[in-house]
N, C-alpha and C positions, 0 to 999 in steps of 0.2 A: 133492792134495799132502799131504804127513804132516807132523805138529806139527814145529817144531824141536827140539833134542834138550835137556833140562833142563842149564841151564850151571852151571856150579859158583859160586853167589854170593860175595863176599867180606866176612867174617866178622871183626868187630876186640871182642877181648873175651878174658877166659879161657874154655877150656872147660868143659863141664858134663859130667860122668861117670855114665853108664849102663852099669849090664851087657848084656851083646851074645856073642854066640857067633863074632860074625866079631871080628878085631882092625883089618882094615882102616875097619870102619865106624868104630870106637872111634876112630881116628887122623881121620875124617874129622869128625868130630862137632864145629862150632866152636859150638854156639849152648849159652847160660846157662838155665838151670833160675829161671824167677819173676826174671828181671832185666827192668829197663823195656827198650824193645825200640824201635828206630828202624830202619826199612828204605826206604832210596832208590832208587829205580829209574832209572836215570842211563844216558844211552850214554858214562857216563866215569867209570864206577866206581875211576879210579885215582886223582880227584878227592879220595876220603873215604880217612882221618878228616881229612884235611888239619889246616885250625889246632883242629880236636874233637880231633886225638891232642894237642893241646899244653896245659899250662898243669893248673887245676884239674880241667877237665872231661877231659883224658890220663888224668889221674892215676887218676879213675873209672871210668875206661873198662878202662885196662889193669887194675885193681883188681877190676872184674864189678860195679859200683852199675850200670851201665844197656853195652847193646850194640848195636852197627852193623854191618848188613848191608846191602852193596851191590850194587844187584842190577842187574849189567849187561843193557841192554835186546838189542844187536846179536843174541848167539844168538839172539833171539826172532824175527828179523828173516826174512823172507821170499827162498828160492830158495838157489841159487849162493852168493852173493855179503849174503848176510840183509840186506837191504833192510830198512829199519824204519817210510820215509813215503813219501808220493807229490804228483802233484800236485791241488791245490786244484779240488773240484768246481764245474765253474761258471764255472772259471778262477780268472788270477788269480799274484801274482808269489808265490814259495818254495814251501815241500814242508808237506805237513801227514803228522805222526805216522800210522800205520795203528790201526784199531780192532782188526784182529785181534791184530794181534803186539802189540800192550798189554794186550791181554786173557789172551795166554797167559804174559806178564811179572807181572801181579796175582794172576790165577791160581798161580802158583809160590810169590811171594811171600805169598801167605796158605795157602799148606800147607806154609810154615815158622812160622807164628808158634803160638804157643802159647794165645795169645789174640786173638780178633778184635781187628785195631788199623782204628784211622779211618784212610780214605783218603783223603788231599789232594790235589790239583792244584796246583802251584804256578802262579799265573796274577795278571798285573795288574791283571784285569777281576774278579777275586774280593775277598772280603771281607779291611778289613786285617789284618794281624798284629796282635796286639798283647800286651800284658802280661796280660791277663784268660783269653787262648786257651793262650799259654804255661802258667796255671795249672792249664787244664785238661786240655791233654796232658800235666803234668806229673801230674795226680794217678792218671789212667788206667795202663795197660798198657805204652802206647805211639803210635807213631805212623807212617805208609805213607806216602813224599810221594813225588809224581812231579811229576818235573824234564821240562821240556818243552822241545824246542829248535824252531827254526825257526816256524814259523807257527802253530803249536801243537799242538793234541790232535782227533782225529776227535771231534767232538760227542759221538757217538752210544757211545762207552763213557762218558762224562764221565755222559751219562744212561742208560746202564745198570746201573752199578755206585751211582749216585748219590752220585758223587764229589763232595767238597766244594770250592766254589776255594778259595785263599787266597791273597793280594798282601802281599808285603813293603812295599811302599809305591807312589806316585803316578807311577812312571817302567819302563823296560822296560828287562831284561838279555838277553842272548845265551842264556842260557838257564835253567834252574830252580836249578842246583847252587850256588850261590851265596846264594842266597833259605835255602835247605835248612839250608847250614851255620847261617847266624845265625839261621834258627829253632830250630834241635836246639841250638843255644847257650845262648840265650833257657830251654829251655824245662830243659833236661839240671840246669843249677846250681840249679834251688828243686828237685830232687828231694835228698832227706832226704840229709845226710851229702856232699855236693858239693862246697859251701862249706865248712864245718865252722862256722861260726859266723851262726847263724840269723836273728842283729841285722843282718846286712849286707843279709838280701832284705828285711827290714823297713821300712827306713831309707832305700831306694833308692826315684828317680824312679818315678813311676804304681803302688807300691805301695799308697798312700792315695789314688791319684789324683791327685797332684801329683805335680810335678816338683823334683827331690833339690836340696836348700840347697848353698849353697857348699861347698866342704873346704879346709882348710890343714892347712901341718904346717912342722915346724923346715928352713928359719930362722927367726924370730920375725920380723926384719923384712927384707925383702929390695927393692932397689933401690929403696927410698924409701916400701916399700907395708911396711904392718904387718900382723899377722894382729888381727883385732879385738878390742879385751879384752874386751868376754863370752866367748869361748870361751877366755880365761885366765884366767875367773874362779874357777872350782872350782865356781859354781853349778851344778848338775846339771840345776835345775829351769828357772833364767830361759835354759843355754842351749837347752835343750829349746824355750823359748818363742820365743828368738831364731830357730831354726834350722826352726822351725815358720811362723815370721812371715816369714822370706827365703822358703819354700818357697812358702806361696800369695802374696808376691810376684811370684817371679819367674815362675809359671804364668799369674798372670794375664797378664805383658806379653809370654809369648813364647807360650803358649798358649790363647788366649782359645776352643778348643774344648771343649780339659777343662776349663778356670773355670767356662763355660757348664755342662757337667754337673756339675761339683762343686757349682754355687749349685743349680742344678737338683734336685738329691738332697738338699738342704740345706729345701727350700723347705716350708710347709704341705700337707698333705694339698687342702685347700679351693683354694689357691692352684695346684697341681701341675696340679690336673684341667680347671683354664683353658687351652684351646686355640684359641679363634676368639670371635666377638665374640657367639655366642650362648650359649657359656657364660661368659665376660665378664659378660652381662644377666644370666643367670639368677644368678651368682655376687653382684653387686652388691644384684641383688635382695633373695638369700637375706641379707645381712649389716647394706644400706646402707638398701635400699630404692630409691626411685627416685633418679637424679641428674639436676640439670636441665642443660644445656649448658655454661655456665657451671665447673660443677665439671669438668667432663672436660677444658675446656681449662687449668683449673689442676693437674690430673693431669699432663698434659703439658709444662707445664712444668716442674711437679717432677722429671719423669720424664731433663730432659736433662742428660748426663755421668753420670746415677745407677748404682751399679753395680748393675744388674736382668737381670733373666735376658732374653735375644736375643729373645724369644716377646715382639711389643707388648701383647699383650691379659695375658700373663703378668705383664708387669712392671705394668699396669696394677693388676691384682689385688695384685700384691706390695707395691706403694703405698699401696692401700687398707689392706693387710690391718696397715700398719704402721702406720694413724691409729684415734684411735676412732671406733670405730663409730654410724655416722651423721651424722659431721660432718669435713668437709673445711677443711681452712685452707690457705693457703697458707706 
């Protein structure tokens, strides 16, 4: 059987202009010259830009700061009727995607890109999203995400192309396109000139690795609740400290994963490297010397309600490392 026939992707962006001896290639030309570059491979390319045309990140989009191609999978799809999955090897309930007709959909879609972009999978069972990956599709070229439906993706391109997963979070959608948009979301507004104002990614939740302090704004007070006066004080400096002290607040009691890494990143060198109770000994060693029984179980007790890092042998070190050396009190 012969490939399917190359489909026309769909393109959201201004054009980029090249000399060309045809005029109809010039009218067909939709892709930017060095703009960040996002390409989805969806069987519902009518999905995009959806809420990406709207708002700051429209405004760039239709502007040329970064561009969207949509890259419908069906032409790729096999026969008659371009078929795109089948059923599951082995058995077994839904359809699983085809490796060939993905392969000639990635294939397309990377002899449009200008620069090799990473390719994702969107999948539950992949690594999460999160603000740290966002920065670095943002600082890159771009980014290839394929949106998966039904029962997922034939393995065997996943491990040919050595595609990356990546999960939106802890639950399962109908399909990728969703996942997609709040990633190119996420990732489109820290690229330069988005936002237009550079204190707003600063300032925002898991930038520091915490999560973002309260906001108010006028009315001053509103059905019985006030906006708090440090942030009517004109202090610049104590509310910085205020809005610094809500933040690892409120992280700690709604996030006790990033507290853990944030005390984690926080902690000694000597203290870090404690992971099980043989570098425990040897750590104690090196600092304390021996401890007879007795002091460990007043470690333990110091140790309860303490805010120490989730690691027991950790916090144990961290205990230590906060008394002098060589002597223990309660």
């Amino acid at each position: 059987m012969t490939d399917a026939p190359t489909p026309p992707n769909r393109s959201h962006g201004r054009k980029s202009i090249r000399p060309t001896l045809k005029p109809s290639e010039l009218m067909g030309e939709t892709r930017l010259a060095r703009a960040w570059t996002a390409q989805v491979i969806t069987l519902f390319p009518q999905a995009f830009p959806g809420v990406l045309g709207e708002s700051l990140t429209g405004k760039a989009l239709k502007e040329g700061q970064w561009q969207l191609e949509a890259v419908d999978l069906r032409p790729f799809g096999e026969g008659r009727h371009r078929n795109v999955d089948d059923t599951p090897a082995g058995g077994g309930a839904g359809m699983v995607l085809r490796a060939d007709v993905l392969a000639r959909a990635i294939d397309h879609s990377r002899s449009l890109a200008t620069n090799p972009l990473p390719l994702i999978y969107l999948s539950p069972r992949g690594r999460r999203f999160d603000q740290a990956m966002a920065r670095a599709w943002a600082a890159g070229p771009g980014v290839t995400l394929l949106c998966g439906r039904f029962e997922g993706v034939d393995q065997r391109v996943l491990d040919h192309y050595r595609i990356e997963e990546v999960s939106l979070g802890d639950f399962v959608l109908t399909g990728g396109e969703i996942a997609a948009q709040a990633m190119l979301d996420a990732t489109v507004r820290l690229l330069p000139g988005v936002l237009g104002n550079a204190e707003s990614i600063e300032d925002e939740s898991f930038s520091n690795g915490l999560l973002e302090h309260p906001q108010y704004t006028r009315p001053a007070e509103w059905q019985g609740h006030a906006i708090p006066d440090v942030l009517l004080s004109g202090n610049h400096k104590v509310i910085a400290d205020w809005r610094h002290a809500m933040a690892r607040d409120i992280t700690r009691a709604r996030r006790p994963d990033l507290w853990a890494a944030l005390r984690a990143a926080d902690l000694p060198a000597p203290v870090a490297q404690v992971r099980d109770s043989d570098s425990l000994a040897r750590f104690v060693n090196q600092f304390f010397g021996p401890l007879a029984e007795t002091d460990l179980f007043t470690l333990l007790e110091l140790a309860q309600g303490s805010d120490l890092p989730p690691n027991p042998y950790q916090a144990l070190a961290a205990l230590l490392w906060g008394l002098p050396q060589g002597k223990i009190d309660p």
